[in-house]
C-alpha atoms as an extended CHARMM CRD file, in Angstrom:
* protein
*
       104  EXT
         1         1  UNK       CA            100.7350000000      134.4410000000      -26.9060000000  PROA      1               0.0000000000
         2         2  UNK       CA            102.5420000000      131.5840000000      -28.2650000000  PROA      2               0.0000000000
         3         3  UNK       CA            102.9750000000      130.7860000000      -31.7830000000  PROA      3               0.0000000000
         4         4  UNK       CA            104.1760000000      127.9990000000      -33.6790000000  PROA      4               0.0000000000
         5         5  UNK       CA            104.6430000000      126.7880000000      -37.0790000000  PROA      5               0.0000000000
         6         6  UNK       CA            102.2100000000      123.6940000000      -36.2830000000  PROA      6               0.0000000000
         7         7  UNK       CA             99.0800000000      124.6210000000      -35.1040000000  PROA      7               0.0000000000
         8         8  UNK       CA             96.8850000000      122.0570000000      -32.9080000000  PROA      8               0.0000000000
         9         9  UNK       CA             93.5120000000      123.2890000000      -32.7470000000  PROA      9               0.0000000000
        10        10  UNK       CA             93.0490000000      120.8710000000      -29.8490000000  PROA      10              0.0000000000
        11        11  UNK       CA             94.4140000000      118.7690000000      -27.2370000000  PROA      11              0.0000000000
        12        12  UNK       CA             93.3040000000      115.3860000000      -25.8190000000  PROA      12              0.0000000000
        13        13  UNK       CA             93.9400000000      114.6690000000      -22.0040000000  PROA      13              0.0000000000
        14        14  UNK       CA             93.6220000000      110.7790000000      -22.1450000000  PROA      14              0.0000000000
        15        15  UNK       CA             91.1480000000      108.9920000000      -19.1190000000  PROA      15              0.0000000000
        16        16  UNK       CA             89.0110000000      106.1670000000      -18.7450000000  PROA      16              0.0000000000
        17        17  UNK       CA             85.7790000000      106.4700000000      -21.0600000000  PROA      17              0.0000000000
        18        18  UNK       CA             84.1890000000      103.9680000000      -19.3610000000  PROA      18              0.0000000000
        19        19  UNK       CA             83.8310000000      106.7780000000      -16.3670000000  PROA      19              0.0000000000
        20        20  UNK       CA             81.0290000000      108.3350000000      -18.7560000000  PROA      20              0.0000000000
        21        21  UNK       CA             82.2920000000      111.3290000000      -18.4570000000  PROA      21              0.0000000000
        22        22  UNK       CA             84.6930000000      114.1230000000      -20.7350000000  PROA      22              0.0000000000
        23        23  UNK       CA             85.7640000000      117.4900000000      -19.6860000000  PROA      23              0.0000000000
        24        24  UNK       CA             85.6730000000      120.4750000000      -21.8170000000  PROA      24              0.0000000000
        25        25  UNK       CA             87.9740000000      123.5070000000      -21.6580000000  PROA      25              0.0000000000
        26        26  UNK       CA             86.3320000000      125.4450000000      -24.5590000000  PROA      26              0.0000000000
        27        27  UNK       CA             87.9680000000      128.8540000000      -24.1640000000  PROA      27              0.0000000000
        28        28  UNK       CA             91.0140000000      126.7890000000      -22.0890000000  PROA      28              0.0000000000
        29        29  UNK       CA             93.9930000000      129.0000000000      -24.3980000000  PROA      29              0.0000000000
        30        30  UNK       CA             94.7100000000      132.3440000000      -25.5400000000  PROA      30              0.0000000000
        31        31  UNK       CA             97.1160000000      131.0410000000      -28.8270000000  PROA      31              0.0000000000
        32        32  UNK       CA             96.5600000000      132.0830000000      -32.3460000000  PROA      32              0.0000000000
        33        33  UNK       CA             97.4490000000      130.3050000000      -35.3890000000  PROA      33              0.0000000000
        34        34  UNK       CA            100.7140000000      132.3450000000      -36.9510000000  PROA      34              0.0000000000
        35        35  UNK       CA             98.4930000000      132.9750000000      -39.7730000000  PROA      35              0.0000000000
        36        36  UNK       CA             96.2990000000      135.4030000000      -38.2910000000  PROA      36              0.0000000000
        37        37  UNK       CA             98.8330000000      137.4870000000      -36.4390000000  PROA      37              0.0000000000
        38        38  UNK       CA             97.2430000000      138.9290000000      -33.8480000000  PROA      38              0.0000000000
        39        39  UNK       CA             94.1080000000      139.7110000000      -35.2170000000  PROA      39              0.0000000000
        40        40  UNK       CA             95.1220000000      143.7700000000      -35.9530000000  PROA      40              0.0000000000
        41        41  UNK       CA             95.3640000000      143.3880000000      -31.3870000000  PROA      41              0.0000000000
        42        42  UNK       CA             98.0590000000      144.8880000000      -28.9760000000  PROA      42              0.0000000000
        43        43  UNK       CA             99.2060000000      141.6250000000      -26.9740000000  PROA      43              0.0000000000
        44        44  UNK       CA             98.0150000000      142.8340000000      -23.6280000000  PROA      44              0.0000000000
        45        45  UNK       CA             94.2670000000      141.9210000000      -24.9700000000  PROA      45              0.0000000000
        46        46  UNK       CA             95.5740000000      138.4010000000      -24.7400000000  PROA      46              0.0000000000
        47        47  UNK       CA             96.0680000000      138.6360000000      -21.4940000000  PROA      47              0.0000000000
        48        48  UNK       CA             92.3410000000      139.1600000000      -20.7480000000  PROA      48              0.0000000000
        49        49  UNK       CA             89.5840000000      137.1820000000      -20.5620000000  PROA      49              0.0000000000
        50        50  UNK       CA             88.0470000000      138.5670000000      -23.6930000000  PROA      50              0.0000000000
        51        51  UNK       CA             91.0010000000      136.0830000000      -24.9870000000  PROA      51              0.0000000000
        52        52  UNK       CA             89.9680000000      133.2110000000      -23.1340000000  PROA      52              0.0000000000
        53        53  UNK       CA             89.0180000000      131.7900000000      -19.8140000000  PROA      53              0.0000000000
        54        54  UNK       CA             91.9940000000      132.1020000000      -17.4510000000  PROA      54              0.0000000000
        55        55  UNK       CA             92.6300000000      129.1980000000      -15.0780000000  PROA      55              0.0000000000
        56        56  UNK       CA             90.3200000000      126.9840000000      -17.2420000000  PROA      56              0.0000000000
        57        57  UNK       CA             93.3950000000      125.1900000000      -18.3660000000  PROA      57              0.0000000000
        58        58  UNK       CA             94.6660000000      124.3340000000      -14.9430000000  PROA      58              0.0000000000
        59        59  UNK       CA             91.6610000000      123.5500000000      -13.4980000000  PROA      59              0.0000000000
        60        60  UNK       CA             90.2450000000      121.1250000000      -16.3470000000  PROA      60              0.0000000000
        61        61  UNK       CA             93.8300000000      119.5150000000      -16.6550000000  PROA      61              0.0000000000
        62        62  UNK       CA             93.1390000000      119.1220000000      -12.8430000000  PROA      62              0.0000000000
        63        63  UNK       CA             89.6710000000      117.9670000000      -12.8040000000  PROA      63              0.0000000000
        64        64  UNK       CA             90.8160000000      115.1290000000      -15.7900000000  PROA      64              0.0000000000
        65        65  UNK       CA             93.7580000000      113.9390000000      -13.5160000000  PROA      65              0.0000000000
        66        66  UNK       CA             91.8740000000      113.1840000000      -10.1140000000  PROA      66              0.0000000000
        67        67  UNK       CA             88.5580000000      111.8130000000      -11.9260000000  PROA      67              0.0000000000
        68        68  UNK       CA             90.7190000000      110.3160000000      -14.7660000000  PROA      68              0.0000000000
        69        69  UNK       CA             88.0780000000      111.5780000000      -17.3570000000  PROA      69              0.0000000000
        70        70  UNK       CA             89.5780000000      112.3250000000      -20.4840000000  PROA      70              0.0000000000
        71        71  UNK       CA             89.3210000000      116.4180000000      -21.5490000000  PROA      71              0.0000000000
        72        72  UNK       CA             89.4410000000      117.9610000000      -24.6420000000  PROA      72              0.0000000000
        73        73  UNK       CA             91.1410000000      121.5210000000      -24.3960000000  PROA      73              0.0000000000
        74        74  UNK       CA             90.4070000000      124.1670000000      -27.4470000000  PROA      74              0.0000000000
        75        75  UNK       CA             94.4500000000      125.8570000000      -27.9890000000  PROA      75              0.0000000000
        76        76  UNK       CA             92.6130000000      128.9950000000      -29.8210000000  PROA      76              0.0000000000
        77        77  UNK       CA             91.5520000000      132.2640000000      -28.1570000000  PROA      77              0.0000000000
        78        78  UNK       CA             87.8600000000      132.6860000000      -28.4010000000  PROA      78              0.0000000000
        79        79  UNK       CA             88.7150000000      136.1880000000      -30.4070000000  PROA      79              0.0000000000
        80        80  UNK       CA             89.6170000000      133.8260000000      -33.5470000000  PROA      80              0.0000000000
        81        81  UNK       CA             86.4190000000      131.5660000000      -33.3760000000  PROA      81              0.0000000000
        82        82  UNK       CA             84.1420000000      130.9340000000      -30.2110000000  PROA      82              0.0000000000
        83        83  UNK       CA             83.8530000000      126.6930000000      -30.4710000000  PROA      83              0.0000000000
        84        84  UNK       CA             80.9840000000      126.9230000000      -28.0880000000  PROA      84              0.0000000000
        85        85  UNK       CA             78.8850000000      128.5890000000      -30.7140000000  PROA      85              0.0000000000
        86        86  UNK       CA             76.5500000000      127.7260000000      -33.1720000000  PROA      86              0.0000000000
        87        87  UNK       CA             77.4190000000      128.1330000000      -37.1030000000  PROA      87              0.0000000000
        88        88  UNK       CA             74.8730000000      131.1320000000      -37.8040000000  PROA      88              0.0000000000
        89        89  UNK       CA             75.5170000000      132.4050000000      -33.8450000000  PROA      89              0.0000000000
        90        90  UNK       CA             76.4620000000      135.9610000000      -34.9160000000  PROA      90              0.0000000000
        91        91  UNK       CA             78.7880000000      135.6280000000      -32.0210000000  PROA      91              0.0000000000
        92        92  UNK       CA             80.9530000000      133.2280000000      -33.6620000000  PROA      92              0.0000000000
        93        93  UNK       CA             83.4750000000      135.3440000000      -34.8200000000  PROA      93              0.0000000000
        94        94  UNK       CA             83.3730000000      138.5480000000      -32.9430000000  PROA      94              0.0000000000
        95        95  UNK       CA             84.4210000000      141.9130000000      -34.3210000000  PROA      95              0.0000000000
        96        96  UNK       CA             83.3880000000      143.5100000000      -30.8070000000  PROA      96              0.0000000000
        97        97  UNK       CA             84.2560000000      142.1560000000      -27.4070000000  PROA      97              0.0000000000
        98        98  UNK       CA             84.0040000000      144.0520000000      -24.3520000000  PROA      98              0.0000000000
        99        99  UNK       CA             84.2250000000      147.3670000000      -26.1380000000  PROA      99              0.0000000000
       100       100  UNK       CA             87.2090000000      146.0820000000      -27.7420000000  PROA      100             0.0000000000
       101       101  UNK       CA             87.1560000000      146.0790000000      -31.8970000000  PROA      101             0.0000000000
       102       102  UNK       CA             88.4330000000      143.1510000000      -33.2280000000  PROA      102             0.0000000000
       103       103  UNK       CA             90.0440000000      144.3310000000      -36.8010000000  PROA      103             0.0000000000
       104       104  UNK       CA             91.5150000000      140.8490000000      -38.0430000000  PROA      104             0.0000000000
């Protein structure tokens, strides 16, 4: 995990939005904002997908380069908040994942 005292919730990958098209790397990182530690977690849970999506990063970075799309990449592990889901989604903030209990 990487922590910092700045916090982006999100980066931009630039590209031509003419093309019609932008990439989305929703569960791209594994990062937590230092505020919420590590979420009561060992650090090996980070290294799993129940963190995020691994390879998403490359690939979508990747993908934005040779179609020169613009991307928008999500810097948060999907254990903090799942972006992909809906506000009353019980599965927006877990506090189970893979028979893993999230305490924080």
């Amino acid at each position: 995990m990487t922590r910092s005292t700045v916090f982006a919730p999100f980066d931009i990958i630039e590209g031509d939005r003419k093309r019609g098209i932008v990439l989305l790397g929703d569960h791209a990182r594994r990062d937590l904002p230092d505020d919420y530690g590590s979420l009561g977690l060992p650090s090996a849970e980070f290294d799993r997908h129940i963190a995020y999506d691994i390879g998403v990063e490359a690939v979508t970075r990747e993908l934005a380069a040779l179609l020169g799309v613009p991307a928008v990449l999500a810097n948060f592990s999907r254990l903090l908040i799942d972006p992909n889901r809906g506000e009353d989604d019980p599965t927006l903030i877990r506090q189970l994942y893979d028979g893993i209990v999230v305490p924080g």
